[in-house]
C-alpha positions as CSV (number, residue, x, y, z in Angstrom):
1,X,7.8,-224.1,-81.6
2,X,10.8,-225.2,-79.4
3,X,10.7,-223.7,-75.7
4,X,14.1,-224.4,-75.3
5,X,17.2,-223.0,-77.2
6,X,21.3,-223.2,-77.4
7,X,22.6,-220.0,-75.8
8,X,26.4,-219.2,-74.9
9,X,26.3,-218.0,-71.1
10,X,29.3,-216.0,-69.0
11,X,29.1,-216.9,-65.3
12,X,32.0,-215.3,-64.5
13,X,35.2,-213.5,-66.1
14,X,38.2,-215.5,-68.2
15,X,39.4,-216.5,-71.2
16,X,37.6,-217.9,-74.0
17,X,37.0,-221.0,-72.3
18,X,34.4,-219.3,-69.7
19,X,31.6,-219.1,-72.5
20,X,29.1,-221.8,-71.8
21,X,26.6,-223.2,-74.3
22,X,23.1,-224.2,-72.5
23,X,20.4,-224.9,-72.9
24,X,18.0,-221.5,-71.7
25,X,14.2,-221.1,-71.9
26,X,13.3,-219.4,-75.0
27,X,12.6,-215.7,-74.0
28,X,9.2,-214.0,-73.8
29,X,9.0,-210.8,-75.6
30,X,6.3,-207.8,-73.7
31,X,5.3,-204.7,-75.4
32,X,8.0,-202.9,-76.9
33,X,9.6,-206.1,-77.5
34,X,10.1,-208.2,-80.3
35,X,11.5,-211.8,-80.0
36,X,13.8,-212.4,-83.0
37,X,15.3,-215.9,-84.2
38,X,19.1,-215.7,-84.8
39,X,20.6,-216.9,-87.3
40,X,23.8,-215.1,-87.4
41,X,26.1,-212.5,-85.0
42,X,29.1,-211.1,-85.5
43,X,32.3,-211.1,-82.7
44,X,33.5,-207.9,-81.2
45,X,35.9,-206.7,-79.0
46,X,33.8,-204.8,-76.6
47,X,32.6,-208.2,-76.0
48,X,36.1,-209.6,-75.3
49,X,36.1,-206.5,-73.1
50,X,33.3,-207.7,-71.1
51,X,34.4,-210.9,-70.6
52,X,37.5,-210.4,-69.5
53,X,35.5,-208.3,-66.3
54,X,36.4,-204.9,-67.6
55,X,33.0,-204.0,-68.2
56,X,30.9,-202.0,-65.3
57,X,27.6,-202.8,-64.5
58,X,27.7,-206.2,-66.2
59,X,26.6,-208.8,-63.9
60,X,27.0,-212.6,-64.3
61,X,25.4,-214.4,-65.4
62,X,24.9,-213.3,-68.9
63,X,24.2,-214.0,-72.5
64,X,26.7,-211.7,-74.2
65,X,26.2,-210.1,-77.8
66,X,26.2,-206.3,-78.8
67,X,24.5,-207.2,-81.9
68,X,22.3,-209.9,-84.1
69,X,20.9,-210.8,-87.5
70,X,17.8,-213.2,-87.9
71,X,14.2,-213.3,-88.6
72,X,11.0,-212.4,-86.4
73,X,9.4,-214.6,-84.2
74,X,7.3,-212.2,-82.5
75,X,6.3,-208.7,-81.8
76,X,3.4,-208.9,-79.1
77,X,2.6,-205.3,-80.2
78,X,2.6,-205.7,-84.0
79,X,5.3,-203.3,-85.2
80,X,6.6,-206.4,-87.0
81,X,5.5,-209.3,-89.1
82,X,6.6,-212.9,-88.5
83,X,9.2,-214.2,-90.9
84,X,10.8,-210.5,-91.9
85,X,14.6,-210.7,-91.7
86,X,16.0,-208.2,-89.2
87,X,19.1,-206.7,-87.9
88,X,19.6,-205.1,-84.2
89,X,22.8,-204.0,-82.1
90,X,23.6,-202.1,-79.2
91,X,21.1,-200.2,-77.1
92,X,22.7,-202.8,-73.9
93,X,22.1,-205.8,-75.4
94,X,24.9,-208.5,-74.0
95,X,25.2,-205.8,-71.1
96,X,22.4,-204.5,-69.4
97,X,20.4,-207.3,-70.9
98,X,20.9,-210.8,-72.2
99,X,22.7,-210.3,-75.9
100,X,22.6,-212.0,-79.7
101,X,24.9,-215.4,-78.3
102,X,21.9,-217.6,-78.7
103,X,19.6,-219.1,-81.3
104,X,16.8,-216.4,-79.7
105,X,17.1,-212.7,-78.4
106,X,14.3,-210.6,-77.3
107,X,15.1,-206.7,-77.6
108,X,13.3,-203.2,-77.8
109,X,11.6,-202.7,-81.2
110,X,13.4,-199.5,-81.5
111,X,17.0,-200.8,-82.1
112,X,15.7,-203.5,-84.9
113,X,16.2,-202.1,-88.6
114,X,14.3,-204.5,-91.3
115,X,15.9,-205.5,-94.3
116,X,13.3,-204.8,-96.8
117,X,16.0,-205.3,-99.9
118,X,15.6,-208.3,-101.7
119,X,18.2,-210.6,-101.0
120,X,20.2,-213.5,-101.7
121,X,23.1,-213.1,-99.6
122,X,24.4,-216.1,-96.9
123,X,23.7,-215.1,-93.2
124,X,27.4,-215.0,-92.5
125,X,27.4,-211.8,-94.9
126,X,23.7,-210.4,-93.3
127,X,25.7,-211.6,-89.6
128,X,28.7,-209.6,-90.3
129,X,26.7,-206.4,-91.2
130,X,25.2,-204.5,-88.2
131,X,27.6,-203.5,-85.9
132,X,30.4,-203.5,-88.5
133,X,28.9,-201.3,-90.4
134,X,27.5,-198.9,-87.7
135,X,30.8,-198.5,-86.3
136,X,32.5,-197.8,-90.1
137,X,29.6,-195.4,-91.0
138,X,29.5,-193.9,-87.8
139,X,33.0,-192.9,-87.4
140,X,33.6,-192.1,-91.1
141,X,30.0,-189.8,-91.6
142,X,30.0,-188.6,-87.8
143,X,32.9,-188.8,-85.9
144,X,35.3,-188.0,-88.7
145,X,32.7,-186.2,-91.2
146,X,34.5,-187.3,-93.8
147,X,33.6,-185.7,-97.6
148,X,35.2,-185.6,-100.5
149,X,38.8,-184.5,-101.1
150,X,39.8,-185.3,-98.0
151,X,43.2,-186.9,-97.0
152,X,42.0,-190.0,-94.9
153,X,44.1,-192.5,-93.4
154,X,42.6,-196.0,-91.9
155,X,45.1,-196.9,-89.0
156,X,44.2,-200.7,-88.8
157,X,43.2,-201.2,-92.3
158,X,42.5,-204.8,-92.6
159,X,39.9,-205.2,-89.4
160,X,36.4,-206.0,-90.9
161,X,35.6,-202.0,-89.9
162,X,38.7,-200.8,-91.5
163,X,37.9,-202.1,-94.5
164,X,34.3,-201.2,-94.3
165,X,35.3,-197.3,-93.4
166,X,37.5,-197.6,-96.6
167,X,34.6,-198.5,-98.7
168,X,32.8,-195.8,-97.6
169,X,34.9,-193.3,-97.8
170,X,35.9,-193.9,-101.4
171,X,32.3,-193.5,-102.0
172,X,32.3,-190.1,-100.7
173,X,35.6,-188.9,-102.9
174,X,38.4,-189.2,-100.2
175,X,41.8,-189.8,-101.0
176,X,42.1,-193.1,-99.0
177,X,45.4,-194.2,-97.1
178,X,45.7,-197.6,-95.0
179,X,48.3,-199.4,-93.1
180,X,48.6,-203.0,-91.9
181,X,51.9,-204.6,-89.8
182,X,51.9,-206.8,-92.6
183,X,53.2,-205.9,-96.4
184,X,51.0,-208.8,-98.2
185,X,48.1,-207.5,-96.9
186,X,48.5,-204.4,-99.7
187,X,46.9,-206.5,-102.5
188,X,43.8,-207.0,-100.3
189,X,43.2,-203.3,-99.3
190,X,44.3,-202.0,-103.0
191,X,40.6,-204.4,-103.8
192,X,39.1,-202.5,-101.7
193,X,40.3,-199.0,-103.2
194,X,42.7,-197.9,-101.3
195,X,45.3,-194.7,-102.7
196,X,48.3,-195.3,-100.5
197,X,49.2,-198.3,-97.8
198,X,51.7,-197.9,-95.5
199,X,53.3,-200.9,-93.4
200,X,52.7,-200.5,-89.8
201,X,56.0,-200.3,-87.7
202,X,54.5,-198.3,-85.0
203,X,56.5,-195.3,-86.7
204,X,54.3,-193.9,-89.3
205,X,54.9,-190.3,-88.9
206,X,58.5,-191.1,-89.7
207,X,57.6,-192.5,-93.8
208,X,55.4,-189.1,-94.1
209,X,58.4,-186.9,-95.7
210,X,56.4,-183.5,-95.4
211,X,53.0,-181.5,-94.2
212,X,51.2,-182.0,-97.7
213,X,51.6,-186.1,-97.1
214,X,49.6,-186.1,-93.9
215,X,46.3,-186.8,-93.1
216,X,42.7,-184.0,-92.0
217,X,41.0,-187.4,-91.0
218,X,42.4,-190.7,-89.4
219,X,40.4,-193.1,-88.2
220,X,42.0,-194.9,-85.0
221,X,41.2,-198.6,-85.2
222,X,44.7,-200.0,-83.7
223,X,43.6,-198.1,-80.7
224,X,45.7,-196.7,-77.7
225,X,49.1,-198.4,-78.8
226,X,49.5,-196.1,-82.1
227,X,47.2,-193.6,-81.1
228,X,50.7,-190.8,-80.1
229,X,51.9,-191.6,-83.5
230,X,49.1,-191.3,-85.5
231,X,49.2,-187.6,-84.1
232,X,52.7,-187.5,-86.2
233,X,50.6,-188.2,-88.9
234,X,47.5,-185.6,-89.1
235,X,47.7,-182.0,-90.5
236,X,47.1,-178.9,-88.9
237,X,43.1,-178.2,-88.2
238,X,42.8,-182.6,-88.7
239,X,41.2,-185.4,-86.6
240,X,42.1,-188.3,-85.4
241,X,39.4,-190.6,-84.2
242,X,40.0,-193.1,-81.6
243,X,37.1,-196.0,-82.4
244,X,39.2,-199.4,-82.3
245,X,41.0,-201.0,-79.9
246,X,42.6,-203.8,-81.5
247,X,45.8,-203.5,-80.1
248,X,43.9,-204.9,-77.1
249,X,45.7,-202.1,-74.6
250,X,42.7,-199.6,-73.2
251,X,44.5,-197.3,-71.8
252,X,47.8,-194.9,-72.0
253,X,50.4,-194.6,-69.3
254,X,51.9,-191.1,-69.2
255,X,49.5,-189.2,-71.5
256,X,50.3,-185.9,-72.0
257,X,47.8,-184.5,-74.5
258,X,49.1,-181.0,-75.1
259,X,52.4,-182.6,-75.9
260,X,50.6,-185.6,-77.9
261,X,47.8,-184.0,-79.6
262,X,49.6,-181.2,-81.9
263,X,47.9,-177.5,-81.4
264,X,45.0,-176.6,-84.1
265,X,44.5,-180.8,-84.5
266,X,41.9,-182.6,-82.4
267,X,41.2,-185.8,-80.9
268,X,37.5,-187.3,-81.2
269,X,35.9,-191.0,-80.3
270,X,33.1,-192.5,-81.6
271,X,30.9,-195.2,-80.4
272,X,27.6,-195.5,-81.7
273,X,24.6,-196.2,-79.8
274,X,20.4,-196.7,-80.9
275,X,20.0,-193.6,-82.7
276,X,23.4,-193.9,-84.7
277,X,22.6,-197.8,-85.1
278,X,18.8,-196.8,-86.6
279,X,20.3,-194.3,-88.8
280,X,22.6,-196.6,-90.7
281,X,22.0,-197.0,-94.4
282,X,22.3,-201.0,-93.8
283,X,19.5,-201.5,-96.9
284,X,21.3,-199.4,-99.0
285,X,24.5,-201.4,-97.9
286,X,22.7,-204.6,-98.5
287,X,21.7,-203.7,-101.8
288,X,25.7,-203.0,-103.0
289,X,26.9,-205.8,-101.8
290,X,24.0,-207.6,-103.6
291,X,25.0,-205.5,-106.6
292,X,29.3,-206.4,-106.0
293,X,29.8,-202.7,-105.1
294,X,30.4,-203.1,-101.3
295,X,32.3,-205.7,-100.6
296,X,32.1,-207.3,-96.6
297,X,35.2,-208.8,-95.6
298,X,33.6,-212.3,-93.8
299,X,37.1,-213.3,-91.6
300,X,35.9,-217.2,-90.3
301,X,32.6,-218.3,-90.1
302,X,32.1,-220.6,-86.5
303,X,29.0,-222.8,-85.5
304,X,27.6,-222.1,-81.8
305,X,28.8,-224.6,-80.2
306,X,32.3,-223.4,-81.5
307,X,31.6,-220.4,-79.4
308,X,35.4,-220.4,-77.3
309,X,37.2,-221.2,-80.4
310,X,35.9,-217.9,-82.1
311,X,36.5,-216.2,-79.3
312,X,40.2,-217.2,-79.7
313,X,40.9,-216.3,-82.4
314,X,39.2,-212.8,-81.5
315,X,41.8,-212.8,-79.1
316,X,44.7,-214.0,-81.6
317,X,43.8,-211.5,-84.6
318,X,43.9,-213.9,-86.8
319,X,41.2,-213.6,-88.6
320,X,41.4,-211.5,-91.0
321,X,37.8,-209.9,-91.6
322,X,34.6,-210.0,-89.2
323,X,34.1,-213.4,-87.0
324,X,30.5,-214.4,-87.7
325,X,28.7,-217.2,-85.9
326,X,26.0,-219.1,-87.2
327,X,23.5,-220.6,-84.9
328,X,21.6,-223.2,-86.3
């Protein structure tokens, strides 16, 4: 075995071009541990968020990555064999410890599901799946506890988690709404299941005509930007949950909430962490999209040492489902 391995390391805050690949010692897993190759991660914006310095308690420098797909090397305490395939995400990984940007990461057995489903599927699919999917189940099952006959509404419909959330909320019997800025986008989310799309103007709760159009359950992915008028959009007793930020704004000047949030509706967040991550269905989810009845939206699939250029287009949106990035 290799001692050495490629690994993408911040030393301090920037654009994409601060992400270094190096060569780094292969880690050393202790008790508790489990040293896992990686052959795939997904991109996310908490990790744009980090290394642009808005993170606190991250110091440089750091191997970032909330999240990673591969196979065990290791477990010095036996929980798992050598060779299983694996997923793992949050739990401080790329934060309070060094993260899935490398060809090796060693993390705390208890925030690694194994992916016991047979499988054929590429690891850009398996890469795209953990956080992805935590996030979508997450914030549709918890946050939102959506079921069915509810009126939900995807704000950001065409990010990977969007279309994810949609997925699983047609599976639960919701009436399924989603919106994207752009109107050739429709075709792509009617795949997916969608009832209603709406073209995002920033104005949405100007096309809703009356109280029985609007929404118990939105699902906040644009973020902060569209967050005052997706309150123009939910019914009385409703949700709207704030889990996205891709309008790339974290906060909001001038918030008034009692004026904002309208009386009887609520606002919630969600943000999963271990225990959410370990309770995700991701075999079951594996198995559909064996099966073609989950479909995972793959965006652009980037080598390594492509690391700044996937970043980029992170920070463009333009890539139009989850960035996954092989390692080897």
């Amino acid at each position: 075995m290799a001692t050495t391995m490629k690994a993408v390391v911040i030393h301090t805050k920037g654009g994409p071009e601060v992400l270094k690949v190096e060569e780094r010692p292969i880690p050393k897993p202790d008790n508790g541990q489990v040293l896992i190759r990686v052959k795939a991660f997904g991109l996310n914006r908490s990790e744009m968020f980090t290394r642009q310095g808005h993170s606190p308690g991250v110091d440089f420098p750091r191997i970032l990555g909330i999240e990673a797909t591969g196979i065990v090397e290791h477990a010095p305490g036996g929980e798992f064999e050598k060779g299983q395939i694996v997923m793992t995400a949050m739990g401080g990984m790329g934060r309070q410890f060094d993260g899935g940007y490398a060809q090796y990461t060693v993390v705390p057995t208890n925030q690694v599901q194994v992916i016991t489903a047979q499988t054929q599927l590429g690891w850009d699919v398996l890469g795209a799946m953990p956080e992805m999917i935590q996030t979508a189940y997450g914030a549709v099952t918890k946050s939102l506890k959506v079921q069915k006959g509810d009126r939900f509404l995807v704000r950001g419909g065409t990010t990977s988690v969007g279309l994810a959330a949609i997925a699983i909320a047609k599976q639960l019997g919701a009436h399924v709404a989603a919106t994207s800025r752009k109107p050739e986008r429709e075709n792509l989310l009617r795949e997916y299941g969608i009832d209603e799309f709406f073209v995002d103007d920033g104005a949405i709760g100007k096309q809703i005509k009356n109280d029985s159009q609007k929404f118990n359950k939105i699902l906040e992915l644009v973020g902060t930007t569209t967050l005052k008028d997706s309150f123009q959009c939910v019914s009385k007793g409703g949700v709207v949950s704030l889990t996205g930020i891709v309008g790339n704004s974290w906060e909001i000047d001038n918030f008034a909430p009692m004026e904002v949030i309208p009386w009887g509706s609520s606002l919630a967040t969600y943000g999963g962490w271990i225990e959410e991550f370990m309770e995700t269905p991701l075999n079951d989810i594996v198995q559909q999209v064996e099966a073609g009845k989950f479909k995972i939206k793959v965006g652009r699939v980037f080598h390594i040492d492509q690391i700044a250029e996937a970043h980029q287009c992170m920070d463009d949106n333009t890539a139009e489902g989850k960035i996954v990035v092989l390692t080897d």
